[in-house]
KEKE-3310 file (N, C-alpha, C; in steps of 0.2 Angstrom, whole numbers, plus 5000, padded with zeros to 4 digits):
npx = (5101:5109:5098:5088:5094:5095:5082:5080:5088:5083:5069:5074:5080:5065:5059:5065:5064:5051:5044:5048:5045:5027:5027:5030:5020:5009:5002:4990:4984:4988:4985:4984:4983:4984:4986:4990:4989:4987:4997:5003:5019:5020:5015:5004:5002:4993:4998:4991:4992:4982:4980:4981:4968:4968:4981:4987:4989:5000:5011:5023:5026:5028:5031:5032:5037:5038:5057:5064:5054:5046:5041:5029:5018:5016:5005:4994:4976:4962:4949:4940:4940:4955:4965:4966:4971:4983:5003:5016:5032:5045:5058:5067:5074:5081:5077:5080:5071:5062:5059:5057:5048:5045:5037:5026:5010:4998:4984:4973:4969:4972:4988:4996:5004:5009:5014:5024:5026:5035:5030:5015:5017:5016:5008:5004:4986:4985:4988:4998:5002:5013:5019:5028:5024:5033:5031:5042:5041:5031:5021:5005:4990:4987:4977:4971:4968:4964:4965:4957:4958:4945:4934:4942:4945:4943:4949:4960:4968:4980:4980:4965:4947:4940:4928:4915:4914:4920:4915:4917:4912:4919:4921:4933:4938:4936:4946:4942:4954:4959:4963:4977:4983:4999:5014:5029:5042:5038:5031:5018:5010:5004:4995:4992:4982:4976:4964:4963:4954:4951:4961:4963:4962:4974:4985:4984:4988:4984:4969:4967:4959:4961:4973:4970:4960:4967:4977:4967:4962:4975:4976:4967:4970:4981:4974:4967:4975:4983:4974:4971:4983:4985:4971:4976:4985:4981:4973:4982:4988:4979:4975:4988:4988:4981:4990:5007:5015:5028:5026:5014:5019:5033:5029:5021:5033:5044:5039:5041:5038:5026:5028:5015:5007:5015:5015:5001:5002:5011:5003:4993:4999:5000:4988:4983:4989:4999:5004)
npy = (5101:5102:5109:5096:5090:5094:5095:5081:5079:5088:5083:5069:5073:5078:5068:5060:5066:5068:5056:5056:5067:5064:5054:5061:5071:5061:5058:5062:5064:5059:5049:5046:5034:5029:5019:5018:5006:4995:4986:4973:4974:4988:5003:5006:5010:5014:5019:5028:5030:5042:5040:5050:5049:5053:5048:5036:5019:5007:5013:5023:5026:5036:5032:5042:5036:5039:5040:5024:5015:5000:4991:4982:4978:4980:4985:4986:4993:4984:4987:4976:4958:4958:4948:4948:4958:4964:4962:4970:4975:4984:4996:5007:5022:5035:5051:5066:5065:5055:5038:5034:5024:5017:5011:5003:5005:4994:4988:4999:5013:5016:5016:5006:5005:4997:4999:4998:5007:5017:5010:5018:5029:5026:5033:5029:5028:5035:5039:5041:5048:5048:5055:5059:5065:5071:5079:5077:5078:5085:5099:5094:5086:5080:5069:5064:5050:5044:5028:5022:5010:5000:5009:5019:5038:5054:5060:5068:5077:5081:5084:5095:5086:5082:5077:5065:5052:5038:5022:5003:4987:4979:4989:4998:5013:5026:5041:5055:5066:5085:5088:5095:5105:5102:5109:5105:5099:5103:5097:5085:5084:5069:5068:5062:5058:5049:5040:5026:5013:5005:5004:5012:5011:5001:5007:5021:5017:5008:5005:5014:5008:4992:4988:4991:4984:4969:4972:4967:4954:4950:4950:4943:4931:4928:4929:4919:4907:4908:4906:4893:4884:4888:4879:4869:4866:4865:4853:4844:4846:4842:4829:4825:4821:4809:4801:4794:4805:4820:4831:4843:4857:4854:4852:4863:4870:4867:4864:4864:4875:4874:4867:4866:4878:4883:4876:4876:4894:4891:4884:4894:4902:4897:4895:4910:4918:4929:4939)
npz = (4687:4698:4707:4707:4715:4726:4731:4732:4742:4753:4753:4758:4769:4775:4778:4786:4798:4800:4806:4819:4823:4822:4832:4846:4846:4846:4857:4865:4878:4896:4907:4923:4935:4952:4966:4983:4989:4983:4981:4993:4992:4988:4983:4967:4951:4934:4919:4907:4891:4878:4863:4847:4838:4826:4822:4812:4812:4813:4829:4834:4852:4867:4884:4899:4915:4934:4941:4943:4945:4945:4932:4927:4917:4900:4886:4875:4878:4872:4876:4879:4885:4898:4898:4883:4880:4871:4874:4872:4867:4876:4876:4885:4891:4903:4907:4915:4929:4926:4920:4904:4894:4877:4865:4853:4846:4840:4836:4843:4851:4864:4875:4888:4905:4919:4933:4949:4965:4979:4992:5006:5016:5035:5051:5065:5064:5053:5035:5022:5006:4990:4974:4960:4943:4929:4915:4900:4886:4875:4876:4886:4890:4907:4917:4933:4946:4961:4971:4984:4999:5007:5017:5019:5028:5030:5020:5012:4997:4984:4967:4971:4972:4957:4953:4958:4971:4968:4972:4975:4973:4982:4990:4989:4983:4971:4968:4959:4950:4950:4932:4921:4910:4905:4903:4895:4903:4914:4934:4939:4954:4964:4980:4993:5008:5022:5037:5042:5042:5056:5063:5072:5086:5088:5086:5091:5106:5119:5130:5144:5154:5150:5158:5173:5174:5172:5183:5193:5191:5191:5205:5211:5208:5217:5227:5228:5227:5239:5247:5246:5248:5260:5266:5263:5269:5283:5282:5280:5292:5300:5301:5301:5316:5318:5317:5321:5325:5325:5341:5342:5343:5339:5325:5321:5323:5315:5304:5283:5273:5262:5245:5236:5233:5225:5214:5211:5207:5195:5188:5186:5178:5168:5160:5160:5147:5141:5124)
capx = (5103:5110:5091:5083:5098:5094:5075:5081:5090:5077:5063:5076:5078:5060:5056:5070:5059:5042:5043:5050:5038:5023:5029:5029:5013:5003:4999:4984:4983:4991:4980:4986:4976:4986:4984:4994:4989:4987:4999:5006:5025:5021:5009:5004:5000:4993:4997:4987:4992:4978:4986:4976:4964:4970:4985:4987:4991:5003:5012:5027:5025:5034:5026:5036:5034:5043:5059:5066:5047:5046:5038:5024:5016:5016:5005:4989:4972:4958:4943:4937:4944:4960:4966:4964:4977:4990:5008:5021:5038:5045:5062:5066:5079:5081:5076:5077:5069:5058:5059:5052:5046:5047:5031:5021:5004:4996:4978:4970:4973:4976:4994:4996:5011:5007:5021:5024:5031:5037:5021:5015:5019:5010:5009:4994:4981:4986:4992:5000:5005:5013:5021:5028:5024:5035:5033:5049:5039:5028:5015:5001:4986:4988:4974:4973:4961:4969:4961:4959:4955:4939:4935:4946:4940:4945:4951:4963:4970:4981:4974:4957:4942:4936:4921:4909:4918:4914:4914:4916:4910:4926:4922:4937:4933:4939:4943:4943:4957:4957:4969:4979:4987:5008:5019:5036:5047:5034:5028:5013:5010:4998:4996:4987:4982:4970:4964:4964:4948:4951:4967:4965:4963:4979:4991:4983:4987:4980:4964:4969:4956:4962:4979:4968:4957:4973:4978:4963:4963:4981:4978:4959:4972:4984:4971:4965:4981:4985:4968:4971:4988:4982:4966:4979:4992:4978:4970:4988:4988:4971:4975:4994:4986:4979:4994:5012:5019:5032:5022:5011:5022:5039:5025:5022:5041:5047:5036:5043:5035:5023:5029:5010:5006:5021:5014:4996:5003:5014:4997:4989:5001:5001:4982:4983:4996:5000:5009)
capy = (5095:5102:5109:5093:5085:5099:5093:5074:5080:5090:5075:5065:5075:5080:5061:5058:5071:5065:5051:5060:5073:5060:5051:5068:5073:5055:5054:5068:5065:5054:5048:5044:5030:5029:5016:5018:5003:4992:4978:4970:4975:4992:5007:5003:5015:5013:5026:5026:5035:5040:5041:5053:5045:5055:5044:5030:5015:5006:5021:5022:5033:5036:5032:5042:5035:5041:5036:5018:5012:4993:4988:4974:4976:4987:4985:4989:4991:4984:4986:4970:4955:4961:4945:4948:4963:4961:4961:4975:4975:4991:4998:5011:5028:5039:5056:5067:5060:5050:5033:5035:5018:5018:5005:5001:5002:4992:4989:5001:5021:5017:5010:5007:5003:4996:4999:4998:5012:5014:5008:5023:5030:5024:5037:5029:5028:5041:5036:5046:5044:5054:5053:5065:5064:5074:5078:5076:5079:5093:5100:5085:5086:5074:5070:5057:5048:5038:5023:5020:5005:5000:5011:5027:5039:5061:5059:5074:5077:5084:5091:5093:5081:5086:5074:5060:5047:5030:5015:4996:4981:4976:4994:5004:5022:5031:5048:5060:5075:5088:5086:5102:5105:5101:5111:5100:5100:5106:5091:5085:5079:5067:5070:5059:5056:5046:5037:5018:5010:5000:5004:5017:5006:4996:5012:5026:5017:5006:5009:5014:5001:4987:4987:4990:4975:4963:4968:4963:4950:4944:4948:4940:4924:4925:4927:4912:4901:4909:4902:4884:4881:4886:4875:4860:4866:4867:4847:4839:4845:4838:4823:4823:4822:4803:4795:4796:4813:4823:4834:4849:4862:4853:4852:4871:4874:4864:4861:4868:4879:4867:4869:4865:4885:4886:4873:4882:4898:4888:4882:4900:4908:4894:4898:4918:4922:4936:4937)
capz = (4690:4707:4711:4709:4720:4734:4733:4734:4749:4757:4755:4763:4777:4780:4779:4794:4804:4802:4812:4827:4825:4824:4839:4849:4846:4845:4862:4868:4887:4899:4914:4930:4942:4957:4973:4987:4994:4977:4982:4998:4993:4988:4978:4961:4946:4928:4917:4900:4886:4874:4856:4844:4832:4819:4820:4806:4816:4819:4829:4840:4856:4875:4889:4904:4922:4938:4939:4944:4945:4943:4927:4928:4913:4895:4880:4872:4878:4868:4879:4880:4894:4901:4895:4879:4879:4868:4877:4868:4869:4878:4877:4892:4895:4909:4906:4920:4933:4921:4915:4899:4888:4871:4863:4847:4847:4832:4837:4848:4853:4869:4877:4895:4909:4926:4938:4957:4969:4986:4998:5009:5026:5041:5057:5069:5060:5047:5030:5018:5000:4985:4970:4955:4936:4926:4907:4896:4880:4872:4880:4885:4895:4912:4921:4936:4950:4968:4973:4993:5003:5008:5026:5022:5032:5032:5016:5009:4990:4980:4967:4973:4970:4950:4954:4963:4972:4964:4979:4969:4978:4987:4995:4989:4981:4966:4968:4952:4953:4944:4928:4919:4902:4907:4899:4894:4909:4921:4936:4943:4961:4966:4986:4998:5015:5023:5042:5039:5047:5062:5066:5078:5095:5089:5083:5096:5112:5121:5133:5150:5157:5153:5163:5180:5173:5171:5187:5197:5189:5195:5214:5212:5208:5221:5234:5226:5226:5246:5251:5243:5250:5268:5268:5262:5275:5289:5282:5282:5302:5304:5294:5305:5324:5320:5315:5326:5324:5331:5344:5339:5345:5335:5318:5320:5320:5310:5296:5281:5268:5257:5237:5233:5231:5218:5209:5207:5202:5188:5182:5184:5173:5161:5160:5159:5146:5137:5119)
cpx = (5104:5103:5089:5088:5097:5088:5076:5081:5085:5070:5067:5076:5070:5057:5060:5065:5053:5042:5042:5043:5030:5023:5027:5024:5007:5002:4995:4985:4985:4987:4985:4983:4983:4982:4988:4996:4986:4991:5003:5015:5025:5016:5010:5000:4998:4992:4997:4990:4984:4980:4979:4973:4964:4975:4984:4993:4995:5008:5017:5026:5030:5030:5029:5031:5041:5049:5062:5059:5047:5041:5034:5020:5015:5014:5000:4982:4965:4950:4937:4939:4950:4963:4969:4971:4983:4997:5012:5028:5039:5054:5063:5074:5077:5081:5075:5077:5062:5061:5054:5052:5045:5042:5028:5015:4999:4988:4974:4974:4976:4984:4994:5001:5008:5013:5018:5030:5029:5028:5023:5018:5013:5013:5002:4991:4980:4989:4994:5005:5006:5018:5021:5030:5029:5035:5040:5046:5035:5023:5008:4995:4986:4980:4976:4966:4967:4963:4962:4954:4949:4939:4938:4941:4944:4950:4955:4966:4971:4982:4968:4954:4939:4928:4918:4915:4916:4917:4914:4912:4914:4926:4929:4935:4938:4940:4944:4948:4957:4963:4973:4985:4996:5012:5026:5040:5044:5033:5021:5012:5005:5000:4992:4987:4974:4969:4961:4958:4949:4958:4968:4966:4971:4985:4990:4984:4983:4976:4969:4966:4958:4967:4975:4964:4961:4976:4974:4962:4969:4981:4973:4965:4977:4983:4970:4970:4983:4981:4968:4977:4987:4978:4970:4983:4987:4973:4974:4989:4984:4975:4982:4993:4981:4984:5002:5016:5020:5023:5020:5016:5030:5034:5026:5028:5046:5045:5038:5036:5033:5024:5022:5009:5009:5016:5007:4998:5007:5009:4993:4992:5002:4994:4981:4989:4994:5004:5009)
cpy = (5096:5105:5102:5088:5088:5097:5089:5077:5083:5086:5072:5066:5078:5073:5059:5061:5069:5061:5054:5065:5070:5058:5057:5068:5068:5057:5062:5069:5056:5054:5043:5038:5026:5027:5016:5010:4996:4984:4978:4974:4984:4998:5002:5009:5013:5019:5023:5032:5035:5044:5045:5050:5045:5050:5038:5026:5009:5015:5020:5027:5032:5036:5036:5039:5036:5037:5030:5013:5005:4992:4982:4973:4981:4985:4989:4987:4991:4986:4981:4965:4957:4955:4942:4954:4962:4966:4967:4975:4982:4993:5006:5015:5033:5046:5062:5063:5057:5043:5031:5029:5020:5011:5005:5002:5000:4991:4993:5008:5021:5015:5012:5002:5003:4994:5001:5004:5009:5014:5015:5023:5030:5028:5034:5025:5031:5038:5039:5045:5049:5052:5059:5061:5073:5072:5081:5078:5085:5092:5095:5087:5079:5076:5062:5057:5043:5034:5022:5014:5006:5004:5017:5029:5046:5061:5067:5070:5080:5080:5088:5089:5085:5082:5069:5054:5042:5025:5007:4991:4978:4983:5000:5011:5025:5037:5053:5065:5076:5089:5094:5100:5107:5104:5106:5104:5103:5099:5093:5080:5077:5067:5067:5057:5057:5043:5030:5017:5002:5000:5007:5014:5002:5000:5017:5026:5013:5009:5010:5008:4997:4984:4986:4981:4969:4964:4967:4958:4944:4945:4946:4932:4925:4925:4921:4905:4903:4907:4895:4882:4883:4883:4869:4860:4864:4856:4844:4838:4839:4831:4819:4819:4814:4796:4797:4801:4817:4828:4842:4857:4860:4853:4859:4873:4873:4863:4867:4871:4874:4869:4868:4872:4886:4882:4876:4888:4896:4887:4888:4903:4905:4894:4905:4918:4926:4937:4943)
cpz = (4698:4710:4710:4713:4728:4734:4732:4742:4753:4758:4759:4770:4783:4783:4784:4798:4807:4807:4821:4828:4827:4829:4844:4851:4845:4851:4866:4876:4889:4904:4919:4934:4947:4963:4977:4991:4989:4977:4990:4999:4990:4984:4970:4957:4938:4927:4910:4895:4878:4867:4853:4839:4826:4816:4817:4812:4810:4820:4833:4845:4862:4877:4896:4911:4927:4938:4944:4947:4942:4940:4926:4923:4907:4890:4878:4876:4873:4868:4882:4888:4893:4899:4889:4875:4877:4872:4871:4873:4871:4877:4882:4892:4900:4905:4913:4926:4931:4919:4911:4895:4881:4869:4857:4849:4839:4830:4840:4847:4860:4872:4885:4899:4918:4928:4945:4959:4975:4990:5002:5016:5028:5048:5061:5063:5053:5043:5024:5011:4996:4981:4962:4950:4932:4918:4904:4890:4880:4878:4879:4890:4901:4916:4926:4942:4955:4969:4978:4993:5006:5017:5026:5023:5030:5026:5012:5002:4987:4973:4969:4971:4963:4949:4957:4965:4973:4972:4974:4975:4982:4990:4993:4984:4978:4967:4962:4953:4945:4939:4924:4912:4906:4902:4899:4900:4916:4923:4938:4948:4962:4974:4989:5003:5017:5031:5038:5043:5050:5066:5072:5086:5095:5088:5088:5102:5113:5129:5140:5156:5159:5157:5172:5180:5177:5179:5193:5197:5192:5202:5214:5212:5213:5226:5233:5227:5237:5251:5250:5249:5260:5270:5265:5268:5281:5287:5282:5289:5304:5303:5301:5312:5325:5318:5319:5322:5329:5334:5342:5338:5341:5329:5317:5319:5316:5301:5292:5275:5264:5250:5233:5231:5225:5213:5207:5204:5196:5183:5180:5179:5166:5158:5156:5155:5140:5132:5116)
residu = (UNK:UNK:UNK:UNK:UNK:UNK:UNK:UNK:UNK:UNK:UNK:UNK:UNK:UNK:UNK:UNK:UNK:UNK:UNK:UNK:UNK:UNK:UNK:UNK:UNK:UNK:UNK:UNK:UNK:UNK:UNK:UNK:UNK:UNK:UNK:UNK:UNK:UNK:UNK:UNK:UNK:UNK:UNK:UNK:UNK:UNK:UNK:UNK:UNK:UNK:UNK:UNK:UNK:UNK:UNK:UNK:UNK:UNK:UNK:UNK:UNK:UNK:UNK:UNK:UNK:UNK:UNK:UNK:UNK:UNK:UNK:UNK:UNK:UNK:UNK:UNK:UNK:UNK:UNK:UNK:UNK:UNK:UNK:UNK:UNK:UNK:UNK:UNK:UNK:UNK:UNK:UNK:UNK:UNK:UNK:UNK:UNK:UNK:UNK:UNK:UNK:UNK:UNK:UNK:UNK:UNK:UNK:UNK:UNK:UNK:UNK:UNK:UNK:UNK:UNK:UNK:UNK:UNK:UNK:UNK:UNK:UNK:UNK:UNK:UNK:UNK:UNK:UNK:UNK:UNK:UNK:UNK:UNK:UNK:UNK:UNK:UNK:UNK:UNK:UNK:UNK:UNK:UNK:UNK:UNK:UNK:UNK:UNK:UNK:UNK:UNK:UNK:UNK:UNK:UNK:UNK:UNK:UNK:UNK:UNK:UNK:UNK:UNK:UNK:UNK:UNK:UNK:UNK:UNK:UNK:UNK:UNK:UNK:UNK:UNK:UNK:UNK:UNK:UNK:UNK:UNK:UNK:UNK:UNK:UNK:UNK:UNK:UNK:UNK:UNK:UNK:UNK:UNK:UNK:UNK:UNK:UNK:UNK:UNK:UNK:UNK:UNK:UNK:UNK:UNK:UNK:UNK:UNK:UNK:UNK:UNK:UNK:UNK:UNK:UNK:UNK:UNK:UNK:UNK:UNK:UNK:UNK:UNK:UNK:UNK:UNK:UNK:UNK:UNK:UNK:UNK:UNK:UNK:UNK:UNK:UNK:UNK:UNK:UNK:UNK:UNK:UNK:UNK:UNK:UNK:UNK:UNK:UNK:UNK:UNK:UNK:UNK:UNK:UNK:UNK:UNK:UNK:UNK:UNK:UNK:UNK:UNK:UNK:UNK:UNK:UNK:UNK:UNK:UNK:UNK:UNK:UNK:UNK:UNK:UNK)
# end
C-alpha cells in the first residue's frame, strides 16, 4: 500500500514537470528581422518563434524580447493574409534584461511579437543602429536579418552578411546575418550602420558657392535700387526748373534725402527671402 502511494506521488510529480519541460524545449529557433527605420516614432522588430513540429498542439511557449520594448502585436502565424492571423493573448515578466511573453499557440508552429525600439542615431549622413537579444532559456538557435531604407549606401553589419541581399519594390533591402546556437544566458547583438541617400548636401555642410552667389546678388540689387533713386532725384530737378521754385543753389542744399530708395529696397527684400 505505501508503494503504490509513492508511485501515485511520483506520477503526480513527473505530471507537474511535464509541462514546464515541454514549454522549454517547444520553441527550436528564434528569428530576429530588425528595421531601424520601420516607423516614424522609432525601430521596429519581429521576433518569430519556430515551435517544434514534434510538438502536440495547442502549446504554450515564451517569446523573450529586449526589455521595456513596446508591444504592437503577438499571436500566431498561419501563412496565409496577414489579416487572417489570429490574435493571442500574452502575459509578460521581466527576466534579466528580457521581457519575456508567455502565449498559446493553437493553430500553427510559428508565434510571433512585433515590437518598437528606440529609433537610430543620426551623425551627417551616417546612421547607426543596434540592439541586444538575450536568451533567458535553454540553449536555442537565433538567427536574424536588418531591413534598410531604400538608397542605403556603405552598409556595415554586425554579424556579417550569411547571404544575398534581397531589394522589395518600395526599394528597401533585406540583409541575411549569420545566426548561432545561444547558449542560456549568453546575448546576441545585432549592429548597424549605414549612409542615408540624399542627405549628404543637407547634413555635410553647405556648398561654399552659394554664399558668394547670394552675395552678388545683394550688391547687383543695391546697385540697382542707387541707380533708380538717382534718375528719380535728377527728373524731379528737371521737372522742378518749369514751375516756381526756390533757386537752384537753395534746391541743391536743402533738398532732403528722397524715402523713395527705402521703399525699393523694402520691396527687394520682400522679393529675396530666406527661411
Amino acid at each position: 500500500m505505501i508503494r503504490i502511494r509513492c508511485t501515485i506521488a511520483l506520477a503526480l510529480a513527473l505530471a507537474l514537470l511535464l509541462p514546464a519541460s515541454a514549454m522549454a524545449g517547444a520553441v527550436r529557433e528564434y528569428q530576429l528581422q530588425y528595421e531601424p527605420t520601420g516607423d516614424t516614432a522609432g525601430a521596429l522588430m519581429i521576433v518569430s518563434a519556430l515551435v517544434n513540429p514534434q510538438t502536440p498542439l495547442p502549446v504554450t511557449i515564451t517569446v523573450p524580447v529586449p526589455k521595456g520594448a513596446t508591444l504592437l502585436w503577438a499571436g500566431e502565424v498561419l501563412g496565409g493574409a496577414p489579416a487572417d492571423d489570429p490574435v493571442r493573448t500574452t502575459t509578460v515578466e521581466q527576466v534579466g534584461d528580457m521581457d519575456v511573453y508567455t502565449l498559446t499557440v493553437e493553430q500553427s508552429y510559428t508565434a510571433q511579437l512585433e515590437i518598437q525600439l528606440p529609433a537610430p542615431l543620426a551623425s551627417g549622413s551616417t546612421m547607426k543602429s543596434s540592439v541586444v537579444w538575450t536568451n533567458p532559456g535553454e540553449d536555442v538557435l537565433v538567427t536574424s536579418s536588418v531591413i534598410l531604407e531604400a538608397g542605403a549606401t556603405e552598409v556595415k553589419t554586425t554579424p556579417e552578411l550569411s547571404g544575398t541581399v534581397q531589394t522589395n519594390d518600395a526599394g528597401a533591402m533585406l540583409h541575411p546575418l549569420a545566426g548561432v546556437q545561444l547558449a542560456s544566458g549568453d546575448s546576441y547583438e545585432i549592429a548597424v550602420e549605414w549612409k542615408r541617400a540624399g542627405s549628404g548636401a543637407a547634413t555635410g555642410g553647405s556648398s561654399p558657392v552659394l554664399p558668394i552667389l547670394i552675395g552678388l546678388l545683394v550688391a547687383a540689387i543695391v546697385v540697382l535700387v542707387v541707380a533708380i533713386a538717382r534718375e528719380r532725384t535728377r527728373a524731379r530737378r528737371a521737372g522742378g526748373t518749369d514751375a516756381v521754385s526756390p533757386p537752384p543753389e537753395e534746391t541743391a542744399a536743402d533738398e532732403p534725402a528722397s524715402d523713395e530708395p527705402a521703399s525699393e529696397d523694402t520691396a527687394s527684400d520682400d522679393f529675396f527671402t530666406w527661411s
